[in-house]
C-alpha positions as a Markdown table, in Angstrom:
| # | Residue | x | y | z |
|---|---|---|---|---|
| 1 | Unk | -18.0 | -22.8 | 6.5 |
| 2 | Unk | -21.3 | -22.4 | 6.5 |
| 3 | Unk | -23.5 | -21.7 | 2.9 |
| 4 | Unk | -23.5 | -18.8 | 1.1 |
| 5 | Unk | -26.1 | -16.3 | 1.9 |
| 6 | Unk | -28.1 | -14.5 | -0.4 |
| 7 | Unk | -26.8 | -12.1 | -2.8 |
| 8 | Unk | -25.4 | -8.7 | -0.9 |
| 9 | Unk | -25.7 | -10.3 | 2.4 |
| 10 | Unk | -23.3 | -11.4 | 4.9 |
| 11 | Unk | -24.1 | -14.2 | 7.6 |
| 12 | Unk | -22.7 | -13.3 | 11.5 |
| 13 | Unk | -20.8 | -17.2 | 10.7 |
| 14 | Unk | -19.4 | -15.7 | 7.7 |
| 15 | Unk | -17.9 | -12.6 | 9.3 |
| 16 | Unk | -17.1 | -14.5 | 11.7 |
| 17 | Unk | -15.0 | -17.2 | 9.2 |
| 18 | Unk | -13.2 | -14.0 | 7.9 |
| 19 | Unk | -12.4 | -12.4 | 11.3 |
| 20 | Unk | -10.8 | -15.4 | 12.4 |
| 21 | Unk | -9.1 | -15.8 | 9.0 |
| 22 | Unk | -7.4 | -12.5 | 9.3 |
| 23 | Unk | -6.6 | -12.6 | 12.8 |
| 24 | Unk | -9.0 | -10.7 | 14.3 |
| 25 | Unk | -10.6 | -11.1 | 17.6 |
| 26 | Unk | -14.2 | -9.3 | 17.5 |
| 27 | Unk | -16.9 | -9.5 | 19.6 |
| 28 | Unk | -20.7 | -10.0 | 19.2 |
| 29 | Unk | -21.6 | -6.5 | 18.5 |
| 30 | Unk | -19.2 | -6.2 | 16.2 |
| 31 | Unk | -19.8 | -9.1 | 14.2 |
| 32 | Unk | -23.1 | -7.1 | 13.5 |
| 33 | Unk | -21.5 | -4.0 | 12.5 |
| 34 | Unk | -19.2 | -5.8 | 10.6 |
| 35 | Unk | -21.4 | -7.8 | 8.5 |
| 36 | Unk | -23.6 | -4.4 | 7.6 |
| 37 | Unk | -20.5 | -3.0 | 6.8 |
| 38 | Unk | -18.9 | -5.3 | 4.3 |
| 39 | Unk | -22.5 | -5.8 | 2.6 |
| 40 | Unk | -22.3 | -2.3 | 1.8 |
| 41 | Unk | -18.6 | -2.6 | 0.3 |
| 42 | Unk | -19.7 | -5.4 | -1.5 |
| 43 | Unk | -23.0 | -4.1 | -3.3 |
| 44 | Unk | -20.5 | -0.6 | -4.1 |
| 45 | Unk | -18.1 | -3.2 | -5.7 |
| 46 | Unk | -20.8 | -5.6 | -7.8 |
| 47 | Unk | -22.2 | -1.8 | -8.7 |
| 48 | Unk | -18.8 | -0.7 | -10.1 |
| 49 | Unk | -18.8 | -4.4 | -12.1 |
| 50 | Unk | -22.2 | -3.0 | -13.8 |
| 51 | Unk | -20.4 | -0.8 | -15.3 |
| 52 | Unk | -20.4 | -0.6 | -19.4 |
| 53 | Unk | -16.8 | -0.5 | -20.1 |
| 54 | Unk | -16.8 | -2.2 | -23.4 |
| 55 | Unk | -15.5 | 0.6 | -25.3 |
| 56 | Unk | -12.6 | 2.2 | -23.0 |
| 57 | Unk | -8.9 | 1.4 | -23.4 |
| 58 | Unk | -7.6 | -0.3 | -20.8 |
| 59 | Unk | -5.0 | 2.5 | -18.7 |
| 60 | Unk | -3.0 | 2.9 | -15.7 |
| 61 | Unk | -4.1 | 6.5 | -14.7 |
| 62 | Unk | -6.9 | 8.0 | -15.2 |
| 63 | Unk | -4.5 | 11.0 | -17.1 |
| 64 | Unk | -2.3 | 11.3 | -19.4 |
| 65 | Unk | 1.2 | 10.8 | -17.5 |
| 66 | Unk | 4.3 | 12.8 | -18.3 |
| 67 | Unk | 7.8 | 12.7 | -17.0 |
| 68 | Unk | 8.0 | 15.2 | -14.6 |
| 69 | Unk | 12.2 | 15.1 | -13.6 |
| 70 | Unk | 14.5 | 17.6 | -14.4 |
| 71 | Unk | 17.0 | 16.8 | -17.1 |
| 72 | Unk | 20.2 | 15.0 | -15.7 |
| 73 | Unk | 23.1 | 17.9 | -15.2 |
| 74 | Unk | 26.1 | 18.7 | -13.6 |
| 75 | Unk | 25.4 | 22.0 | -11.4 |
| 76 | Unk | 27.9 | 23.5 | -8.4 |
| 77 | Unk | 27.4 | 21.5 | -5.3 |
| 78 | Unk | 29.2 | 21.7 | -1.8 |
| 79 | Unk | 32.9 | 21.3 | -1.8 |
| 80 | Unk | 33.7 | 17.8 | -0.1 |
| 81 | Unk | 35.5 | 18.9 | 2.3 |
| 82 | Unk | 32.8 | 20.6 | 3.5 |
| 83 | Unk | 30.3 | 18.5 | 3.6 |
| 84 | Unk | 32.5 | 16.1 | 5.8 |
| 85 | Unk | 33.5 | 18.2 | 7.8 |
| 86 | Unk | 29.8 | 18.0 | 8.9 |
| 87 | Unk | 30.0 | 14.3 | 8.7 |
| 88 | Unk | 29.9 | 12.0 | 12.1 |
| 89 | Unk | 32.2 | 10.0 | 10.7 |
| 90 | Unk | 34.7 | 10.5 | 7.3 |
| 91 | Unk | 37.2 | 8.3 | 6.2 |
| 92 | Unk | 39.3 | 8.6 | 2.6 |
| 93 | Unk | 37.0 | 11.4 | 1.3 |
| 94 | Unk | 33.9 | 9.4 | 2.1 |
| 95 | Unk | 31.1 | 8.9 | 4.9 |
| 96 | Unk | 32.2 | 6.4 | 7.4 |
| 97 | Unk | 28.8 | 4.7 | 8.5 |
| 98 | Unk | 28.6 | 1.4 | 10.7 |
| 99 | Unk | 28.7 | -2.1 | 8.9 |
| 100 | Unk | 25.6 | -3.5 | 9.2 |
| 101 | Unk | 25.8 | -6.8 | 7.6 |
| 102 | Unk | 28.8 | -8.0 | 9.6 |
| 103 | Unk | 30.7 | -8.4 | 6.2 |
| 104 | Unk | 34.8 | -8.5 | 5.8 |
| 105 | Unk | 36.0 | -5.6 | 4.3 |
């Protein structure tokens, strides 16, 4: 690979290097927009590493998080039976569904 260019700057060989790196067949003019393209990603990147963050706690979200389930409980439901019923398949009070694994039973 060829040398690295200068800060915030992306050579046609270098776009190039990681085109064919992630299986990408581009052409000429796109080699172009490309590299004008990730420069610009790059210098909003380095500009986010600027950033003082010396003094904030380290998080997931951005927000506080809370669990946001319903409590566990037994409510009415569908009778099996009926449910079956609407069931392709149903064998001893269950879903019959292909194997898929080609397992004994």
């Amino acid at each position: 690979m060829s040398t690295p260019s200068p800060k915030g700057q992306l050579t046609r060989d270098e776009v190039a290097h990681l085109a064919h790196l992630s299986r990408l067949a581009v052409s000429d003019e796109e080699l172009d927009l490309f590299a004008g393209q990730l420069a610009a990603v790059l210098d909003a990147v380095a500009q986010v590493g600027k950033a003082d963050v010396a003094d904030v706690p380290p998080t997931t979200h951005a927000v506080p998080m809370t669990n946001v389930m319903r409590p566990d409980a037994v409510r009415p439901s569908l009778p099996r039976d009926v449910v079956l019923d609407g069931a392709p398949a149903a064998e001893d009070d269950r879903f019959r569904v292909p194997r898929i694994l080609g397992e004994e039973a």
